[in-house]
C-alpha positions as YAML, in Angstrom:
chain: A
units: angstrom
residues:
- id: 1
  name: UNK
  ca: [-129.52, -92.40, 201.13]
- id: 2
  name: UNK
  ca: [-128.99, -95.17, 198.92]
- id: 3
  name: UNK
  ca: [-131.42, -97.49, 196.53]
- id: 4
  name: UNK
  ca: [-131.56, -101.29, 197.46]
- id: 5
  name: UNK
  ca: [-132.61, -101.80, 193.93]
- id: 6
  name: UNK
  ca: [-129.44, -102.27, 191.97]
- id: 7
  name: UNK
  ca: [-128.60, -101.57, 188.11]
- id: 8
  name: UNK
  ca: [-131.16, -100.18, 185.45]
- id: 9
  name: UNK
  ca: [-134.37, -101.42, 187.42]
- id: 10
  name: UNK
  ca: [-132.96, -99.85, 190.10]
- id: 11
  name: UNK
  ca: [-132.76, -96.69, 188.10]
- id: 12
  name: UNK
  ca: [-136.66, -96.94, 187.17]
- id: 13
  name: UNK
  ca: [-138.15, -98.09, 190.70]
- id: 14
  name: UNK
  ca: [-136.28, -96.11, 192.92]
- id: 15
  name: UNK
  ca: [-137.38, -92.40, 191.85]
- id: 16
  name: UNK
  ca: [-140.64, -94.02, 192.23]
- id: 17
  name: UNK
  ca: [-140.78, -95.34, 195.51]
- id: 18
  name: UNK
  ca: [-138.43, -92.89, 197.33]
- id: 19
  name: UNK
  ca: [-139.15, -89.59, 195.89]
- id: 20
  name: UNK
  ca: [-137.21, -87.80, 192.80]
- id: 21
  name: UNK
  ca: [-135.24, -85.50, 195.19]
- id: 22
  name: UNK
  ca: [-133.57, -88.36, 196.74]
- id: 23
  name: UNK
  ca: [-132.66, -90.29, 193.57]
- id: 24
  name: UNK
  ca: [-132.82, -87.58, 191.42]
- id: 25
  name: UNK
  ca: [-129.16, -89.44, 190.62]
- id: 26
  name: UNK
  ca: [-130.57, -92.59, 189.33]
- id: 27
  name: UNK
  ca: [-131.95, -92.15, 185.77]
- id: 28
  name: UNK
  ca: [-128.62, -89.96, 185.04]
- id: 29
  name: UNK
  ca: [-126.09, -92.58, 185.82]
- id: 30
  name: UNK
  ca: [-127.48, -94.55, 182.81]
- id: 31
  name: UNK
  ca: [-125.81, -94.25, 179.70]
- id: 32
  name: UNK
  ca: [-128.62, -94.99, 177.34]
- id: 33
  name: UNK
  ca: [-127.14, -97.80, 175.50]
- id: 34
  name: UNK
  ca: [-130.25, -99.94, 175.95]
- id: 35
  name: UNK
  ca: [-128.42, -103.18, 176.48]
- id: 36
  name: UNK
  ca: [-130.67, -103.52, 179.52]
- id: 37
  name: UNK
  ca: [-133.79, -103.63, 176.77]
- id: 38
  name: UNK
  ca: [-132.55, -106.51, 175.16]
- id: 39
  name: UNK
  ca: [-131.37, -108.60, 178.09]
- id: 40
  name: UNK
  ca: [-134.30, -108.04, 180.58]
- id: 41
  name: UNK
  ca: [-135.74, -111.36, 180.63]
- id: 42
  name: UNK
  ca: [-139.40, -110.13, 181.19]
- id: 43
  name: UNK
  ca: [-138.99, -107.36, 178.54]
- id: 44
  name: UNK
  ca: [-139.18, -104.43, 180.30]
- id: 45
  name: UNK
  ca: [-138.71, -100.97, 178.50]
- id: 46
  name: UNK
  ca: [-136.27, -99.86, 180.78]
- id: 47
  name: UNK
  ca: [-134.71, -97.24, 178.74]
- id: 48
  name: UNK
  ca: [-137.78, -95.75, 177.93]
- id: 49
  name: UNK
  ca: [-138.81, -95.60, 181.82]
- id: 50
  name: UNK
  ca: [-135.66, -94.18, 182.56]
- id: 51
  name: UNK
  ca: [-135.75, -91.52, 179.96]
- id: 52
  name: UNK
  ca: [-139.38, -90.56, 181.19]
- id: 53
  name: UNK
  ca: [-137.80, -90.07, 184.73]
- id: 54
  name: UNK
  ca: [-135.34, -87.23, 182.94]
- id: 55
  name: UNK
  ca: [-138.26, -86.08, 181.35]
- id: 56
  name: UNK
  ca: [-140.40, -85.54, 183.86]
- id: 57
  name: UNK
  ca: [-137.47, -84.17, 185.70]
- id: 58
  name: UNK
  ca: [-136.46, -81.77, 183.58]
- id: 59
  name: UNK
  ca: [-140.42, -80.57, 183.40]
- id: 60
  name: UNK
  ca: [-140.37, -79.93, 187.44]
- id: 61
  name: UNK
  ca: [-137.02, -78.67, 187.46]
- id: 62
  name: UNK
  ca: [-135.69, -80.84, 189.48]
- id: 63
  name: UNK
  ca: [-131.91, -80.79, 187.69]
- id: 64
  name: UNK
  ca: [-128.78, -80.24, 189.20]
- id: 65
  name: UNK
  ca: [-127.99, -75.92, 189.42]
- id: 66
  name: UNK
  ca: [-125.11, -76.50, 187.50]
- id: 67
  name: UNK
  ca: [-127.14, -78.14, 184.34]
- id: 68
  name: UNK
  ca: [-129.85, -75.13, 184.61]
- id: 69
  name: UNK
  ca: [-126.87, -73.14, 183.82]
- id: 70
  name: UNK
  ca: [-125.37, -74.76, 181.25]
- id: 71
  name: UNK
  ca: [-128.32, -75.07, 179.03]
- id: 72
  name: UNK
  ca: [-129.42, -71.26, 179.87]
- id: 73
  name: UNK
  ca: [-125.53, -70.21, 178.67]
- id: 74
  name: UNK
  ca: [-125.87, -72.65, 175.71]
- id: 75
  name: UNK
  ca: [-129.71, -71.29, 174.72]
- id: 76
  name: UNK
  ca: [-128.26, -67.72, 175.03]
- id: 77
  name: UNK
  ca: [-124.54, -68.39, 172.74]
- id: 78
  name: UNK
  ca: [-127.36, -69.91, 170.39]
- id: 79
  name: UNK
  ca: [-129.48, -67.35, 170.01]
- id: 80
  name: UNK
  ca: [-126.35, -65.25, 169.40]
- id: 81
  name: UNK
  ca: [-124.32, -65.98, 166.06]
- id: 82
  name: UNK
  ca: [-121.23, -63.91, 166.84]
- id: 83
  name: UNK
  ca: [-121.12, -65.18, 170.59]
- id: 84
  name: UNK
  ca: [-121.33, -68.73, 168.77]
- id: 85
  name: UNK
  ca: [-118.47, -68.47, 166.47]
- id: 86
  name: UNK
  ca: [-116.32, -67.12, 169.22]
- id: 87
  name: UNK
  ca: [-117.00, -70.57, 171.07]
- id: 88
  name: UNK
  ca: [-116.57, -72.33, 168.08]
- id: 89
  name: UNK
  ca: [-113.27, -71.17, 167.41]
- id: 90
  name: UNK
  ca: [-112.13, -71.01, 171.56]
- id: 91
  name: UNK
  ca: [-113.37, -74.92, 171.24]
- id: 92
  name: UNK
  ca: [-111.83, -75.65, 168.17]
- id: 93
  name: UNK
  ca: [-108.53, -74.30, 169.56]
- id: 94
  name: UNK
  ca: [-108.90, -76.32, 172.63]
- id: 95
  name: UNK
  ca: [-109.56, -79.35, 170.99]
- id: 96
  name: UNK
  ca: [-106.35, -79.24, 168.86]
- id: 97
  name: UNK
  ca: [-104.46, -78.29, 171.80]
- id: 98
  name: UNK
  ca: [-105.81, -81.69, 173.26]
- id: 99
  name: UNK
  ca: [-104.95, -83.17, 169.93]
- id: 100
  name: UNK
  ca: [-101.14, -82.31, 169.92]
- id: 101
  name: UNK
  ca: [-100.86, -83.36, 173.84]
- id: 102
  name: UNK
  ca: [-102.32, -86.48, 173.43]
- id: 103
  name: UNK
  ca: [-99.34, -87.28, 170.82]
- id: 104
  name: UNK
  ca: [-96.95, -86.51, 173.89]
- id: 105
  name: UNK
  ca: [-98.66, -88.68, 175.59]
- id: 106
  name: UNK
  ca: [-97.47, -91.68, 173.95]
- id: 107
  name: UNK
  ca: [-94.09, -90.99, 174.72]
- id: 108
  name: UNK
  ca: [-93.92, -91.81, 178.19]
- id: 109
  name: UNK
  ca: [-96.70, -94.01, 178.51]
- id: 110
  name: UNK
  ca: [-96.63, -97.53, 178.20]
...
């Protein structure tokens, strides 16, 4: 089911009118920039609205599974230094990994 209410307003109203578990989407697909706060001609606080929608969101647990999990297996590496240093350094390897492909990458690309 889709909104008929394009773009940020869209984003705002929607969740509103049509429940959260339908466009539970909406306020995520907004990247927080604000650009929408300075161009709205009738000066709407959209990014705040939108933001409130995570908020109240995240208070009724209506997230997606797969973000409950993250954020339960981040809280718990947290709470555990050695289990956070082991990610640091698995992430820090992975990122140089990235690094040193990405300067293959300009080889063939063009």
């Amino acid at each position: 089911m889709g909104s008929i209410y394009p773009g940020p307003i869209g984003a705002v109203i929607s969740p509103l009118l049509g429940g959260y578990k339908d466009f539970k989407d909406l306020p995520y697909a907004c990247s927080l920039c604000t650009a929408c706060d300075s161009v709205c001609p009738v000066r709407i606080p959209l990014s705040k609205l939108i933001l409130r929608h995570r908020r109240v969101m995240a208070e009724k647990g209506i997230t997606a599974k797969a973000e409950q999990r993250a954020i339960k297996m981040f809280a718990y590496a947290n709470s555990h230094p050695g289990l956070w240093k082991v990610g640091m350094m698995a992430g820090a390897h992975a990122a140089s990994w990235f690094i040193n492909g990405a300067k293959h990458h300009s080889n063939w690309r063009d």
